[in-house]
Each structure stands twice: as structure tokens, then as C-alpha cells.
C-alpha positions as CSV (number, residue, x, y, z in Angstrom):
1,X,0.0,0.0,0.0
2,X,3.1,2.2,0.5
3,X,4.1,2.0,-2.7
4,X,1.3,2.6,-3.9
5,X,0.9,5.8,-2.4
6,X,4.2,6.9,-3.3
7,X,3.7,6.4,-6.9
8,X,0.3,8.3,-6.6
9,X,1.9,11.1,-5.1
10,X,4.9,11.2,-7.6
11,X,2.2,11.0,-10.8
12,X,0.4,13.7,-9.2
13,X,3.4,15.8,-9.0
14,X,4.4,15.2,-13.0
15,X,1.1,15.9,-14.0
16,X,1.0,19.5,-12.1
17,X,4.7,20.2,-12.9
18,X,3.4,19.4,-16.8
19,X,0.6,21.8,-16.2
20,X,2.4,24.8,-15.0
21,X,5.5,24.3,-17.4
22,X,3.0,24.3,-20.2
23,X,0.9,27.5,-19.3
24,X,4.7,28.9,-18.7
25,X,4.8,27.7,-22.4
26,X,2.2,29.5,-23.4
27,X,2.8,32.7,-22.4
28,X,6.6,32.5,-23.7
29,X,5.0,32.2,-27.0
30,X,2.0,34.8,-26.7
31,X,5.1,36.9,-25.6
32,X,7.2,36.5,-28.7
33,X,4.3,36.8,-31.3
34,X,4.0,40.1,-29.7
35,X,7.8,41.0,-30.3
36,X,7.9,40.0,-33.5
37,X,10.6,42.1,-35.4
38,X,12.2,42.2,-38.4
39,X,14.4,40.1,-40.3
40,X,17.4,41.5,-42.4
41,X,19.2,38.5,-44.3
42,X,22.5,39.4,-45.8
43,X,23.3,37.6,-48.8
44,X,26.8,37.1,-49.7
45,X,26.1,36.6,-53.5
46,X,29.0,34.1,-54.1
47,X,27.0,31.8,-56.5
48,X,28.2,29.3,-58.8
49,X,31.9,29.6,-60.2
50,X,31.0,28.9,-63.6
51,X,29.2,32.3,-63.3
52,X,32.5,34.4,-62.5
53,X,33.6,32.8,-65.8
């Protein structure tokens, strides 16, 4: 009976840690759609060598 309670107690405490790491989830990634900036992408423009040709 002792072990059973002790793996009751230990499901219990995965399940609530799951809970509160995925609301912590959630608001990470309400937070970022918020900050959303933008993107400058530099482009070396090596390209092919046959082009240089």
C-alpha cells in the first residue's frame, strides 16, 4: 500500500509540474508573437563559379 501511495503522489506531482511548465509555455509564445521584429538577411552573392567565368 506504500508504494502505492508513493507512486500516486509522484504521478500527481508530474502531471501539475506538466501543467504549469505548459501554461509557462504559453505565455513565452504569446510573448514572442508580440515582439515579433524584423528580419534583415544578408546575402553574400557568391553563386556558382562557372558564373564568374
Amino acid at each position: 500500500m506504500k508504494k502505492y501511495a508513493v507512486e500516486l503522489i509522484m504521478a500527481s506531482l508530474l502531471l501539475i509540474s506538466f501543467f504549469f511548465l505548459a501554461r509557462q509555455a504559453a505565455e513565452v509564445s504569446g510573448d514572442m508573437k508580440i515582439q515579433e521584429r524584423e528580419v534583415i538577411a544578408i546575402d553574400p552573392g557568391h553563386g556558382d563559379m562557372k558564373m564568374r567565368r
